[in-house]
C-alpha positions as CSV (number, residue, x, y, z in Angstrom):
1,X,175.8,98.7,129.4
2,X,172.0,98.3,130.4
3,X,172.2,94.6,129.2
4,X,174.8,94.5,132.3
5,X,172.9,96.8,134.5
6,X,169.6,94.5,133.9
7,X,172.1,91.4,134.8
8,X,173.3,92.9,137.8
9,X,169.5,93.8,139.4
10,X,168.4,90.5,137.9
11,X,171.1,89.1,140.0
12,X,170.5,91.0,143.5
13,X,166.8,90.3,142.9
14,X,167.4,86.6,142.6
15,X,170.2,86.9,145.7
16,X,166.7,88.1,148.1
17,X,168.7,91.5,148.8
18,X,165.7,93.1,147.9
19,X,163.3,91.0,149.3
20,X,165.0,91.9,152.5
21,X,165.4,95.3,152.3
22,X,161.5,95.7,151.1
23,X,160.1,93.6,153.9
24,X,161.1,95.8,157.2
25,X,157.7,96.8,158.0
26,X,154.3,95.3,158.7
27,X,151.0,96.0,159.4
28,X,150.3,97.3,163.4
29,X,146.5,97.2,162.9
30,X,144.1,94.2,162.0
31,X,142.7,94.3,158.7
32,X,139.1,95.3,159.7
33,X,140.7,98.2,161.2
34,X,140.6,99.7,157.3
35,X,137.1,99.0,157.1
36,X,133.9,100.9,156.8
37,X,132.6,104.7,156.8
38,X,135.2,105.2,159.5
39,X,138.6,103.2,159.3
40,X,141.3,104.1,161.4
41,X,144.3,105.8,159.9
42,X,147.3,105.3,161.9
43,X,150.3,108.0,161.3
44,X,151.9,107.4,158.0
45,X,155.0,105.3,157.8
46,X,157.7,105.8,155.3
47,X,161.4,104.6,154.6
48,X,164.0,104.7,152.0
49,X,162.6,101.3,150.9
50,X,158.5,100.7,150.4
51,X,157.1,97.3,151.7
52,X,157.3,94.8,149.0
53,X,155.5,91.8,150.1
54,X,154.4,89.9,146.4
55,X,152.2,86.9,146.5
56,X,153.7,84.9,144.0
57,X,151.5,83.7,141.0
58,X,151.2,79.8,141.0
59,X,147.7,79.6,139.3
60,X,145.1,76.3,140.1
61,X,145.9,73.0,140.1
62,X,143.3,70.4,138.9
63,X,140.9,69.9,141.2
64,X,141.3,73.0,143.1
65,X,138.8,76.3,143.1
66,X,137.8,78.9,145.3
67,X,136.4,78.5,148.3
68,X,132.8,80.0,148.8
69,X,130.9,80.8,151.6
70,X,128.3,78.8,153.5
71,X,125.4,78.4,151.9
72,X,127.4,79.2,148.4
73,X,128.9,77.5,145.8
74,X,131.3,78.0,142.8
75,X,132.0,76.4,139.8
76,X,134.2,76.8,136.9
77,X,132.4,79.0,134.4
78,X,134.9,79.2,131.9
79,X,138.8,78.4,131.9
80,X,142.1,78.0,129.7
81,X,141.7,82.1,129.3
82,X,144.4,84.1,128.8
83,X,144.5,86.7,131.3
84,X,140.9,87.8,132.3
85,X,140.5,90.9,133.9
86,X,137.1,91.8,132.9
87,X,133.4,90.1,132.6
88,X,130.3,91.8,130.8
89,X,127.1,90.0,130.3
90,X,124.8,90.6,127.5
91,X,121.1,90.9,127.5
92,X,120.4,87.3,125.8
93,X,123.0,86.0,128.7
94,X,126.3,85.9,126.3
95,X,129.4,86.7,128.7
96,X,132.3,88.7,127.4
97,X,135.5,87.9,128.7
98,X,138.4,90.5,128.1
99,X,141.8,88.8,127.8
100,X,143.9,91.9,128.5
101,X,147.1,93.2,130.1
102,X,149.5,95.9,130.4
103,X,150.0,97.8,127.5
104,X,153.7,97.6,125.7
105,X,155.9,100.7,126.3
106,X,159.0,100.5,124.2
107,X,159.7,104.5,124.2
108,X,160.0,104.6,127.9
109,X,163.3,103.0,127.8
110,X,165.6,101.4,130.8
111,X,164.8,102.5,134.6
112,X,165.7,101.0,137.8
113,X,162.7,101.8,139.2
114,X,161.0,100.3,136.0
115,X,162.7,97.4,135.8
116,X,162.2,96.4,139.9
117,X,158.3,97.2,139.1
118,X,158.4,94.8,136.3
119,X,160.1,92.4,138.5
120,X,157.4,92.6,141.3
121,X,154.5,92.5,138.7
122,X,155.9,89.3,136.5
123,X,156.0,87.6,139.8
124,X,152.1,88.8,140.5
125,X,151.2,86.9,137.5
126,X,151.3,90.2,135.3
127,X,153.4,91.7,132.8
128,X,153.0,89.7,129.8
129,X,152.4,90.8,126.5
130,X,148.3,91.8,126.1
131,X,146.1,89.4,124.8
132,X,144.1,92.3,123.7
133,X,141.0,90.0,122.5
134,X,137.8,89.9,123.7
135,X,135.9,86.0,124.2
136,X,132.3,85.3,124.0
137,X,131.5,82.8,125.8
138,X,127.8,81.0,125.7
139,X,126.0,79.0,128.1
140,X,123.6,77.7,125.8
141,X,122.1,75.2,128.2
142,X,121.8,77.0,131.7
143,X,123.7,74.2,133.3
144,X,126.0,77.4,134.7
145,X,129.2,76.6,132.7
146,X,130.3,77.8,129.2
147,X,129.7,75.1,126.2
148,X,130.7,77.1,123.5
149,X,133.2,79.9,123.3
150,X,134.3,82.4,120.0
151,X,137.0,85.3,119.9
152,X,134.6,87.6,119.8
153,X,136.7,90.9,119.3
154,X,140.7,91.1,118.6
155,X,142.8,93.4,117.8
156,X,142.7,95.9,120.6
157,X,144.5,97.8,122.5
158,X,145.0,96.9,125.7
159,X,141.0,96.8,126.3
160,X,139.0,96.8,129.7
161,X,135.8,98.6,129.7
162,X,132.6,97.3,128.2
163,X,129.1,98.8,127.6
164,X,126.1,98.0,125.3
165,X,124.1,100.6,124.5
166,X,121.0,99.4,122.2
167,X,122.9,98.2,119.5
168,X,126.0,99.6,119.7
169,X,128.9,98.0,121.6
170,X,131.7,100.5,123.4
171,X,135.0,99.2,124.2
172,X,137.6,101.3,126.2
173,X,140.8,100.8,125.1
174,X,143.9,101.8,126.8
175,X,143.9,104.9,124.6
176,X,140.2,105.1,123.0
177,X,136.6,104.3,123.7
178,X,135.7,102.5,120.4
179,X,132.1,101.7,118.8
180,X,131.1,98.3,117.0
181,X,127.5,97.5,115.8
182,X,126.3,94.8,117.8
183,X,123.1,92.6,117.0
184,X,121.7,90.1,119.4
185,X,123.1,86.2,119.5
186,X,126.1,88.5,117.4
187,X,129.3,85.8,118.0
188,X,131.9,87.6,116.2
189,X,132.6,91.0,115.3
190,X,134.7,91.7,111.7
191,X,133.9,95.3,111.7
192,X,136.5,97.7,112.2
193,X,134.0,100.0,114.5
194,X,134.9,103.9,115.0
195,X,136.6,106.0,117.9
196,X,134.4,107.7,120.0
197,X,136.9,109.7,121.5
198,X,140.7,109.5,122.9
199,X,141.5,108.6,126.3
200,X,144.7,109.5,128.2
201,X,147.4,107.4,127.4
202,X,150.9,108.4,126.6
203,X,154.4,107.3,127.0
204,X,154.0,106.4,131.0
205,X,150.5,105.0,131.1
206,X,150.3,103.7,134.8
207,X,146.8,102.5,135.9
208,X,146.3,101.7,132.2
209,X,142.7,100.0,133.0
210,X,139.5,102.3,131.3
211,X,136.4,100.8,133.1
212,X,132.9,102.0,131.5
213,X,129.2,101.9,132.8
214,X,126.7,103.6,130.4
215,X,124.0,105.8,132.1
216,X,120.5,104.2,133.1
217,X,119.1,106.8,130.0
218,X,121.7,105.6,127.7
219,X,123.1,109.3,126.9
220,X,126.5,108.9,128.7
221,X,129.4,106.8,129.3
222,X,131.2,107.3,132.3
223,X,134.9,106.1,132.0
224,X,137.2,105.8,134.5
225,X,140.9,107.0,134.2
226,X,143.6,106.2,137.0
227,X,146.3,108.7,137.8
228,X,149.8,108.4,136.0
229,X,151.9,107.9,139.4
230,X,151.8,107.3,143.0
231,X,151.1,110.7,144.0
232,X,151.8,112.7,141.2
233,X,155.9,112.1,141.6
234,X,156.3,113.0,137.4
235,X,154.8,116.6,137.8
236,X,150.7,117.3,137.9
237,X,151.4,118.0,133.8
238,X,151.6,114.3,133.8
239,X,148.1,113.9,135.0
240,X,146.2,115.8,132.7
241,X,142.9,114.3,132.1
242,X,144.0,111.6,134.4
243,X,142.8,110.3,138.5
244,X,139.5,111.3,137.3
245,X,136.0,109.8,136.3
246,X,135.2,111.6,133.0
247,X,131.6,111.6,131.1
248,X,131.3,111.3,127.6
249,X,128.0,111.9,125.3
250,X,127.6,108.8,123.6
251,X,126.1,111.0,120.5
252,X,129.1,113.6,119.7
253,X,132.1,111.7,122.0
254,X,132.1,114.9,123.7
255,X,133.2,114.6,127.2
256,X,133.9,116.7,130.8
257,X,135.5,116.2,134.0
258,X,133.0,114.0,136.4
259,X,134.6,114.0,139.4
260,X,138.5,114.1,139.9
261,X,141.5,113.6,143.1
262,X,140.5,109.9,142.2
263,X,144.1,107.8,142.3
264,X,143.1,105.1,140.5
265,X,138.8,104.6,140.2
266,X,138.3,100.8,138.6
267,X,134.7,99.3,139.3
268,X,131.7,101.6,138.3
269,X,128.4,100.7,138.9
270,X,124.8,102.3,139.4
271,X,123.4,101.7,142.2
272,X,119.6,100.6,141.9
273,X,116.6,102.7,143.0
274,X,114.5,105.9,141.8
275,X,117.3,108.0,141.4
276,X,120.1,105.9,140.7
277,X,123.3,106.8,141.6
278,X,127.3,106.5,140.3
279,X,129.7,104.7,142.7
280,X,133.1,103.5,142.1
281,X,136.2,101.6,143.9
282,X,139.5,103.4,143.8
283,X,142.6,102.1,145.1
284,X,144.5,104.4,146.8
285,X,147.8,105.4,147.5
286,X,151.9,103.2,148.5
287,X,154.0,103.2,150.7
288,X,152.7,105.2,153.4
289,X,153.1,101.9,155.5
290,X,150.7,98.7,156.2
291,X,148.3,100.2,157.6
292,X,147.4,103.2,154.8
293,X,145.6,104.4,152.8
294,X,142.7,102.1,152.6
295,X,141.4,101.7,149.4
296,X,137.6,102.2,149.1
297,X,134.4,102.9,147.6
298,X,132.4,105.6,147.2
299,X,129.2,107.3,145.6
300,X,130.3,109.9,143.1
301,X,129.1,113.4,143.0
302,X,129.4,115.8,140.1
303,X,131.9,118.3,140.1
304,X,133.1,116.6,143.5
305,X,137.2,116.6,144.2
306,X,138.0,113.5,146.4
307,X,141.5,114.2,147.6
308,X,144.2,113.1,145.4
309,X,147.3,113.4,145.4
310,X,147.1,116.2,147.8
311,X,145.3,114.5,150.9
312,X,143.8,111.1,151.3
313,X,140.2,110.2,153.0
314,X,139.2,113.6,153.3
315,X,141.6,116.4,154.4
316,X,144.5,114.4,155.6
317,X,147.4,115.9,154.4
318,X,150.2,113.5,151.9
319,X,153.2,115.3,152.8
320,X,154.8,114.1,150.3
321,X,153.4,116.5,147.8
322,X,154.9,119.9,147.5
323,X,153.8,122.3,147.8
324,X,150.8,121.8,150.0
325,X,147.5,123.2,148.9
326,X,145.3,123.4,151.8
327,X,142.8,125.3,149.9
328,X,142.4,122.2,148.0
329,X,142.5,120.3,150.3
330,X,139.8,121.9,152.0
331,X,137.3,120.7,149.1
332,X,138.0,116.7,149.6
333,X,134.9,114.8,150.2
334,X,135.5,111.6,152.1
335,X,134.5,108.4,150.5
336,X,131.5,106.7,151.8
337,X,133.3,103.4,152.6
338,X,136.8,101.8,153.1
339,X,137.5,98.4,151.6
340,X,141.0,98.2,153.6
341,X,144.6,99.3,152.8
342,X,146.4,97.8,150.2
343,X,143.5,95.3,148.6
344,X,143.3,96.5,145.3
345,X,139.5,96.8,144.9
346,X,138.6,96.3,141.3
347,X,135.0,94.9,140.9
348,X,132.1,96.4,141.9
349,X,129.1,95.2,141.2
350,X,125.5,97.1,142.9
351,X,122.4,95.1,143.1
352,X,118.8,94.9,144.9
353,X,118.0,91.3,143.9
354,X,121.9,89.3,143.2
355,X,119.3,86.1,143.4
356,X,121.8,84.7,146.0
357,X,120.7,83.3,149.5
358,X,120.8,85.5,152.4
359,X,122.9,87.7,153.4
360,X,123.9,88.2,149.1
361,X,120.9,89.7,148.1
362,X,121.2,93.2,148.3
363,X,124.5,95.2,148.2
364,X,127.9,95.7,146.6
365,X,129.9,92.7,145.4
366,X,133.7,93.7,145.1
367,X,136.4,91.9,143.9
368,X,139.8,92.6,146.0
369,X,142.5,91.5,143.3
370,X,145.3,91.8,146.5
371,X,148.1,93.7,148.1
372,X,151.7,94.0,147.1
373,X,152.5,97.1,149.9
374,X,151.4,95.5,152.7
375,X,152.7,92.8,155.2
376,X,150.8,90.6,155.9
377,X,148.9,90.8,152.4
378,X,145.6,91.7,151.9
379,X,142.5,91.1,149.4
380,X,142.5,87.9,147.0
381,X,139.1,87.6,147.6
382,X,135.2,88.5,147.1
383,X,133.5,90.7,149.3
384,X,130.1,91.9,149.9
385,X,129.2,94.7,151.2
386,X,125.1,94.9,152.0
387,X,123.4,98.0,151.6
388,X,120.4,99.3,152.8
389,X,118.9,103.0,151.7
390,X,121.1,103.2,149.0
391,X,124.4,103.1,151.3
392,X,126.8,100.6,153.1
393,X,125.0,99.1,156.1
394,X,127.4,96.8,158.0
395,X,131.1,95.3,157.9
396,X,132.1,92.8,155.1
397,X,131.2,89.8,154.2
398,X,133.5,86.5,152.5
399,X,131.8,85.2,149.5
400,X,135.0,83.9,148.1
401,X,138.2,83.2,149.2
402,X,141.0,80.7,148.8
403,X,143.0,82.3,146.4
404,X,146.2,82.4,148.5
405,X,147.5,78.8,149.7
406,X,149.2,78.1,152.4
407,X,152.8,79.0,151.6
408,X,151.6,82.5,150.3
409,X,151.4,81.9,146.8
410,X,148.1,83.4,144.2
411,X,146.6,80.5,143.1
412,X,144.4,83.2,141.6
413,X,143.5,86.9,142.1
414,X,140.0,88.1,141.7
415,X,139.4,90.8,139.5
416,X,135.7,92.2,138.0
417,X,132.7,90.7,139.4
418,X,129.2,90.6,137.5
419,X,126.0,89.3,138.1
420,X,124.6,86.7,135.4
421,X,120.6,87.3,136.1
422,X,120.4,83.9,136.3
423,X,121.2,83.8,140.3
424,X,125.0,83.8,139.7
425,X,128.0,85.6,140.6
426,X,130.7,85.8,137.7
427,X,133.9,86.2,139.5
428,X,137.2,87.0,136.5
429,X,140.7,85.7,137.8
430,X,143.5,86.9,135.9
431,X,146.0,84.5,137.4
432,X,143.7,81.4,137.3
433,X,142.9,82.3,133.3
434,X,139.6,81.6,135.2
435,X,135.9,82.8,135.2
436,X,134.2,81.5,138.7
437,X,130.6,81.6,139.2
438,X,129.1,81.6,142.4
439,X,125.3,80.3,143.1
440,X,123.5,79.2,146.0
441,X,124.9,75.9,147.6
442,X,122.9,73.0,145.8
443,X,120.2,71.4,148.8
């Protein structure tokens, strides 16, 4: 029976029934209308069916890349990956590619709803079974592409998050931050390393991705854990631990609530200065139409309550959940800056000095991996986001784009961003099996 019910959906899907029925609405508002300390947030619409508008994944043909902004460049840094999501460079310049995806879930069984999601994410170029390796990859020459690569780490689970601390390397799992030893030039890890401590995981695992950033002191880790649902449709038991940033003492793996009502917080970063302080990009909640809720970025206070699933960009009210909680509510903070509805901001990357031409060198690099509930889409692309004081000053800026052709399809879709500190950008595309590195346009 659900060999025939799979047939059946398969069937309709294939027919464009769905397609059809999901593609009803569209945005009313331009794009830059989500953006900033301010965006505007039209009335919320809803339907029996949620926009499904899929870019599907076609990847790069040869000769094709990105396409930077004036006065940039990009090359290919690295490619024939499997899957990239993340990018970590080392002290001595090593990168650290992490081949991952979504975790296996064999004891969730057969869903309508599971199997349509499936449908939509094979067809973003996700879906497939995890890599679950991590790849070093060396540029031993500083000609700003990778000559040698190793499998530096295998045999995870589902892995995103990575952090050096002295010499010991944390990985966050989809269930676990784990330790390794880690020495300098180090291309290959045997060790089994350790768990620091357990991460929410469990049988429904949405938003599966555990970023890290370790503390400028090197005592904490700060891990961040996205919500198990839209907006808490499987019961606030569900979310336990979860739609939170969580700190963890790298000494005892002893850890506390952060900062929570977070849907689904991705890119951490400090940003630079005396007192330096946490920020993050969450991507907020479907199918509230188009034109909502922009996702966004924000710096993170402690002990602060940012909304979810209760009320989004501040105090405005999800209906959806019941029953309303308006003294909650009342506590939202609004984040500091919207990165528009829909794009799926995942990188985030903070500097003073990127050692890019003007107007790169001081800001917030985020990677906008792209929309699936929205019409027209949204993201596949770079941004950057200049700061000044410590805070957003001024709308967004291209620094790479192109990875939508012109019939709709991904080509690629930008994930983590990270800067090299040799005056490059590295830019992980999960659909391209891609790392891009921006530079300054040659003379």
């Amino acid at each position: 029976m659900k060999m025939l019910v799979a047939a059946v959906i398969a069937l309709v899907l294939s027919a464009g029934v769905l397609a059809f029925l999901f593609m009803h609405e569209s945005a009313l508002l331009p794009l830059s209308a989500g953006f900033g300390p301010q965006p505007q947030l039209p009335p919320p619409r809803t339907g029996l069916f949620p926009t499904v508008s899929v870019a599907p994944a076609v990847g790069w043909r040869p000769g094709e890349q990105p396409i930077p902004a004036p006065g940039l460049g990009v090359t290919a840094f690295a490619t024939g990956l499997d899957h990239p999501r993340n990018v970590y460079v080392l002290p001595d310049g090593d990168v650290l590619a992490v081949e991952t995806n979504t975790p296996a879930r064999p004891e969730e069984g057969f869903s309508l709803r599971r199997f349509i999601a499936g449908h939509i994410m094979a067809r973003a170029g996700a879906g497939a079974a995890s890599p679950n390796r991590i790849t070093l990859l060396r540029d031993a020459n500083g000609a700003g592409a990778a000559d040698t690569r190793s499998v530096f780490l295998q045999g995870l689970n589902s892995p995103y998050g990575v952090a050096l601390i002295g010499h010991r390397l944390f990985i966050a799992d989809t269930d676990a931050i784990r330790v390794f030893p880690y020495r300098d030039g180090q291309t290959r890890i045997d060790d089994p390393g350790a768990i620091l401590t357990e991460l929410p995981a469990g049988p429904i695992n949405n938003h599966w991705t555990k970023n890290l950033v370790a503390s400028p002191d090197g005592r904490f880790l700060y891990v961040s854990i996205g919500s198990n649902s839209n907006v808490g449709e499987h019961g606030l038991a569900a979310e336990e631990g979860r739609a939170q940033i969580w700190e963890v003492d790298v000494s005892s793996g002893g850890h506390r609530s952060y900062a929570t009502g977070l849907r689904n917080p991705n890119g951490l970063a400090f940003a630079p200065g005396p007192d330096p302080v946490l920020w993050t990009a969450v991507n907020e909640r479907d199918e509230l139409g188009s034109d909502l809720v922009p996702d966004y970025m924000t710096s993170v206070r402690d002990g602060g309550f940012y909304g979810w699933p209760f009320s989004y960009f501040g105090q405005h009210v999800d209906a959806r959940v019941q029953p309303p909680l308006p003294d909650v509510v009342a506590r939202a903070i609004p984040p500091d800056y919207a990165l528009g509805p829909h794009t799926a901001s995942l990188g985030l990357a903070i500097t003073a000095d990127s050692g890019l031409p003007a107007p790169f060198a001081a800001g917030d690099f985020v990677g906008q991996h792209g929309s699936w509930n929205r019409r027209p889409p949204s993201g596949y692309r770079v941004i950057f986001v200049p700061f000044a004081g410590g805070k957003p000053d001024g709308p967004p800026v291209d620094v790479l784009t192109g990875f939508l052709d012109a019939g709709g399809n991904a080509r690629g879709r930008p994930v983590a961003v990270a800067l090299d500190g040799r005056g490059g950008l590295l830019v992980a595309d999960d659909v391209g099996n891609a790392i891009w590195r921006v530079h300054a346009a040659a003379p």
